[in-house]
N, C-alpha and C positions, 0 to 999 in steps of 0.2 A: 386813283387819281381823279381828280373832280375836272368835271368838261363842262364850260360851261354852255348856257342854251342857246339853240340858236340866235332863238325868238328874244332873249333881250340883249345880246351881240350887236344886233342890228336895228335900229331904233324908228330910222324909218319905212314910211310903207311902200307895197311893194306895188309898182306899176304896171307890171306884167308877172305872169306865175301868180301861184296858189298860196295865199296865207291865212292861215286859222289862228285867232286872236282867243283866247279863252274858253274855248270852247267848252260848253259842260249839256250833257246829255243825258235825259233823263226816258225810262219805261215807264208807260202808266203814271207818269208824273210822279212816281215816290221811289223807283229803283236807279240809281246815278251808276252810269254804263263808261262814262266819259266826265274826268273830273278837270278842268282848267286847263287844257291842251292848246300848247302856243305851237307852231312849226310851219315851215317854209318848204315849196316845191317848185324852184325855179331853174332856169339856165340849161335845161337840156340833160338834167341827171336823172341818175335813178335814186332812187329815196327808199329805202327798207323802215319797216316797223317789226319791230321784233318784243315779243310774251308769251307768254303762259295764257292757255285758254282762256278766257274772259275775262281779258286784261282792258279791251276797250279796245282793239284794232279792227277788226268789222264793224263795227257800229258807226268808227271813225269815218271810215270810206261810206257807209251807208247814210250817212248824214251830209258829208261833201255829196254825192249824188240823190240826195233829194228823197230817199226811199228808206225814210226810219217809218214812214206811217203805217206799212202793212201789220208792225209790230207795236203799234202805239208808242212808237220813240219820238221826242220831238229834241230839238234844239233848243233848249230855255236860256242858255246866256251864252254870248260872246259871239264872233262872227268867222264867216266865209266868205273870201273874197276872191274872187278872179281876175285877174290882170284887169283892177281896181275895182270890178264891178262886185255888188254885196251879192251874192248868192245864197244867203244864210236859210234863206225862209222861200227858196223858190220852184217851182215844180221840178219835175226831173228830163221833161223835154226843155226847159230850158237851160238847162244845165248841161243837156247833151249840145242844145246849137251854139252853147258859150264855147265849147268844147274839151268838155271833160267826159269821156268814156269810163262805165266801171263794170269790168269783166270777175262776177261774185264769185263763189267757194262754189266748187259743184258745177259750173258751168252754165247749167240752167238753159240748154239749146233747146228750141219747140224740136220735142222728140219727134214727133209724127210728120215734118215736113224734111225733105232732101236737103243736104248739104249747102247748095246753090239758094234754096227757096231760103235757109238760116240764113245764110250772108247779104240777101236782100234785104230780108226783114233790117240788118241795119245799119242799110243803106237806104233805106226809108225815106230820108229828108231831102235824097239826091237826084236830080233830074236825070231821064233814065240815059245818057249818054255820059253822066259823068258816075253812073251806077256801071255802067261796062267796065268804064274805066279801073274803078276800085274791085270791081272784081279780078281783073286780070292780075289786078297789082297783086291782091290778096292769094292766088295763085303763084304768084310769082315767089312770094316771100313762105308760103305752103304747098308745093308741088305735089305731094301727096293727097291732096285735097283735089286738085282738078280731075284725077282719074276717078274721084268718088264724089262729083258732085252732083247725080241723082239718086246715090245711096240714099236712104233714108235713114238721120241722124241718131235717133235712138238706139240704131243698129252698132255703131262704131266702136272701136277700143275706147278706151279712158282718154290717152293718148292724141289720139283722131278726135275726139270732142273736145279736149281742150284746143286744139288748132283751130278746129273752126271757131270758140268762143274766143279769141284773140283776134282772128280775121275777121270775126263779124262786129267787132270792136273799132277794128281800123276802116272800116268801112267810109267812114266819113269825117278820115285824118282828122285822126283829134291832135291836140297842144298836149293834153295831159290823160296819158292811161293808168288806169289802175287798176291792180293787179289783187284777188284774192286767192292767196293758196295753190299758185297755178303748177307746182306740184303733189298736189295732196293725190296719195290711190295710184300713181303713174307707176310706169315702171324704170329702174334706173337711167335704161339708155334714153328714154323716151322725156322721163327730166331733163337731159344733157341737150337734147332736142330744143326743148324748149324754153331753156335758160339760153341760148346759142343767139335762140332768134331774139327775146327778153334785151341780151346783151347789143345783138346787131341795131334796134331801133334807136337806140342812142346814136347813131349814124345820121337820123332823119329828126334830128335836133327834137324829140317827143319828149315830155319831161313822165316819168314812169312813178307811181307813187306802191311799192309793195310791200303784200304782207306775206310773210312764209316763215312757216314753222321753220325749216331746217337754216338755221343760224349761217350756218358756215356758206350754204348756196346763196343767199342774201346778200350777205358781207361782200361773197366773191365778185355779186356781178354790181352792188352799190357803190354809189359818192360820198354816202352819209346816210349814218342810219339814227332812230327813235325807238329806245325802250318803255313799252309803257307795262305799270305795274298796276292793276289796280281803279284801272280809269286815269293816270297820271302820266306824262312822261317821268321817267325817272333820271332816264341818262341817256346822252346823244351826242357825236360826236362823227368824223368821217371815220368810213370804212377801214380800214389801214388802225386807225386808235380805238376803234372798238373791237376792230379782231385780236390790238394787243392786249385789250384789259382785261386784267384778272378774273375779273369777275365775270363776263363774258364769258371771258375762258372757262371757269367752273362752273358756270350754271347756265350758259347754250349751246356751250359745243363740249360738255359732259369731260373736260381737261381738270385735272388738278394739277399735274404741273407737265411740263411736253415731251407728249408721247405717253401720260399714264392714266388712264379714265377713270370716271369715279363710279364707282358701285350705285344701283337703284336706291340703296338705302342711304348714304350719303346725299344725294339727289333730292330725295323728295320732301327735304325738311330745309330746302336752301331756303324759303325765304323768311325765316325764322336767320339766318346768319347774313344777308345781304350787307355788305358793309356803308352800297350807298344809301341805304334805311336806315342807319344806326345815326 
């Protein structure tokens, strides 16, 4: 079934929320990472992006926060905009005080400082009474975390470091978090954990922009999700009609028809039969 995109659904632009107008992203100026990417992150949802390893979804959110240049990625056409303002081409501190947080793959916590010292650092921008503040909150919403906040980060489970790289994100209530892989390495219950809380921030009207491998944890806790293939979206549609399509169904949540899975080797040649490529 053909769904059609958001992005020419709706014609005009968006006054508030995140919208990316064509966006095409290049390495080193001759590798395209990101090909023509239109899509929308508004209203207080959560938004999934779902592919196959280097389809173009980290690079996607690495470009929304400003940090393709460690890797010589630039933005070469089309734009980024923030509740109207262009973002396309602008550092990544300003992009944090527009208020877009982006919590990466890995975590990336300053391993050698304390838990407390991590969730300062970003709280950085905030005067130190409204840095209390966000700490408590941050505790509040991670309980686990206040009894170890002069552990020293490096030390923690998988688990425990993803919490504090999500608290140290809300630090300085952002409009829009984004999320890379924030169960990649975890262990089951400790996913369940942190999809819970993923789920509960839609409570605090946050608009959530994720990427995760596991299809089906995505879908569960999305309003709408984005498949990109390629550097491309391919197909997008809400949560609910992506978990019902076939296609979906046979090549991210490993279904051939309900309840029978399909072999590795059926698997690994799916996009040789995609039908929304044909």
């Amino acid at each position: 079934m053909h769904i059609e995109t958001l992005a020419s659904a709706i014609a005009a632009p968006l006054t508030s929320g995140l919208e990316i107008t064509n966006a095409q992203v290049f390495y080193d100026g001759c590798v395209e990472a990101v090909r023509d990417v239109s899509m929308k992150v508004c209203g207080g949802r959560i938004i999934c992006l779902l592919g196959p390893n280097g389809s173009g979804k980290s690079t996607l959110l690495k470009a929304i926060s400003g940090v393709l240049f460690p890797e010589k990625g630039s933005l070469m056409r089309g734009s980024i905009r923030y509740n109207g303002i262009n973002l396309s081409h602008s550092s990544p501190e300003k992009i944090v005080r527009a208020g877009i947080v982006h919590v990466p793959e890995g975590r990336r916590l300053f391993a050698s400082l304390t838990v407390e010292e991590n969730l300062i650092m970003g709280g950085y921008t905030l005067r130190n009474a409204d840095r209390r503040v966000a700490l408590e909150r941050a505790y509040i919403l991670f309980p686990e975390l206040k009894d170890r906040r002069t552990q020293i980060a490096g030390y923690l489970s998988g688990g425990q470091q993803q919490m504090v790289a999500i608290a140290r994100a809300l630090m300085v209530e952002p409009s829009l978090l984004m999320l890379d892989e924030p169960s990649l390495g975890l262990a089951p219950k400790m996913v369940d954990r942190i999809f819970e809380t993923i789920s509960m921030l839609r409570k605090d009207h946050i608009d959530i922009l994720l990427v995760e491998q596991n299809a089906r944890l995505a879908l569960d806790v999305s309003d709408y999700g984005y498949v990109l293939e390629r550097g491309r979206v391919m197909l997008d549609g809400t949560a609910s009609l992506l978990l019902g399509n076939s296609d979906i169904q046979e090549f991210y949540l490993g279904m051939r028809s309900p309840g029978e899975r399909k072999s590795m080797r059926d698997v690994k040649h799916y996009k040789q039969r995609k039908r929304w490529l044909s």
